[in-house]
N, C-alpha and C positions, 0 to 999 in steps of 0.2 A: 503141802497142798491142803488148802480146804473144798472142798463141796458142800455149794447151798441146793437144797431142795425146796421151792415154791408151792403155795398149794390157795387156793381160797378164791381163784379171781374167776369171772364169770359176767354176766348180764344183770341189769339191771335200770328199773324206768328210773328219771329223774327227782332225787330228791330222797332215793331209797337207801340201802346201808350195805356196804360188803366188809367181809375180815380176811386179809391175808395175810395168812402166814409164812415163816422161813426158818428151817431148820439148818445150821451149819455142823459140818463132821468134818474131822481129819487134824491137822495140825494147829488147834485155837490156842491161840497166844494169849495170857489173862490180857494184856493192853491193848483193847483192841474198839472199833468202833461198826456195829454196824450199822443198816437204814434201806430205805427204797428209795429208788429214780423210775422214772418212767421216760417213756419213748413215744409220741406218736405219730403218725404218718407223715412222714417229710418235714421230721424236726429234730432237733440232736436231743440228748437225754440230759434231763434238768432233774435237779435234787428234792425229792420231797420233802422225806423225815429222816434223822438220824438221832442215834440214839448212843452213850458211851457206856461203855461196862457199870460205871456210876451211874445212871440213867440220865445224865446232863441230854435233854432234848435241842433239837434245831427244828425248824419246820420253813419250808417254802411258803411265803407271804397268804399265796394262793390257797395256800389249805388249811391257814391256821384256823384253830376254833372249829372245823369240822372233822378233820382228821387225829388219830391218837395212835402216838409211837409206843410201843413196851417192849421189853424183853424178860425173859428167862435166862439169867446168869449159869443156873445148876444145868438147862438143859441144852443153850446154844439155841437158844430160840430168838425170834423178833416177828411182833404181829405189828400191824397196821388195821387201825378201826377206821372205815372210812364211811361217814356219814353224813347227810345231804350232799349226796353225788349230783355234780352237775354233767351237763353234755361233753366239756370241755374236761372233764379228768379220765375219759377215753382215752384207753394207753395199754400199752407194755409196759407192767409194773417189773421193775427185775430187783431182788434181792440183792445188798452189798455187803461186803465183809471186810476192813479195813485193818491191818497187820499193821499199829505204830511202831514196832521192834526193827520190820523186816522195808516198810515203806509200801506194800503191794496191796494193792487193790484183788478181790476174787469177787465176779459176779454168777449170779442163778441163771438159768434159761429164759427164765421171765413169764413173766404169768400173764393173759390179756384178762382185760377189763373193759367192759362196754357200757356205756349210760347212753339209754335212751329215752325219747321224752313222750 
């Protein structure tokens, strides 16, 4: 089992900067990929950023160039820098944790995120 634990999301007017983070605990596989999806109101969860053990980065078209994936190898970590926030990146940001070994998906509780203008 892994557990992710979210932290970082909150309010903010348009065009301002938030950081969240995502710690994972329990059974981490070295081959593994994590990243964020978000959620919002009466829309299925789309991919933002992901990130591989090697930091090979992905990013959602939507957020290249304003948003930045990292992690921490030694601690099981993964932040997302998210800057010039529009209205439209309002969401349930959720933490993911990707098992290539095992094939399983593990998601966080999800953290909200609000842009306003």
């Amino acid at each position: 089992q892994v557990k992710l634990v979210e932290s970082g999301g909150g309010w903010v007017q348009s065009g301002g900067s938030l950081r969240l983070s995502c710690a994972a605990s329990g059974s981490i596989f070295s081959i593994n990929c994590m990243g964020w999806h978000r959620q919002a109101p009466g829309q299925q969860r789309n991919l933002v950023a992901t990130i591989s053990r090697g930091t090979i980065t992905n990013y959602a078209d939507s957020v290249k160039g304003r948003f930045t994936i990292s992690r921490d190898n030694a601690k099981n970590t993964v932040d997302l820098q998210m800057n010039s926030l529009k209205l439209e990146d309002t969401a349930v940001y959720y933490c993911n944790y990707f098992n290539f070994f095992t094939g399983r998906d593990y998601w966080g509780q999800g953290t909200q995120v609000t842009v306003s203008s």
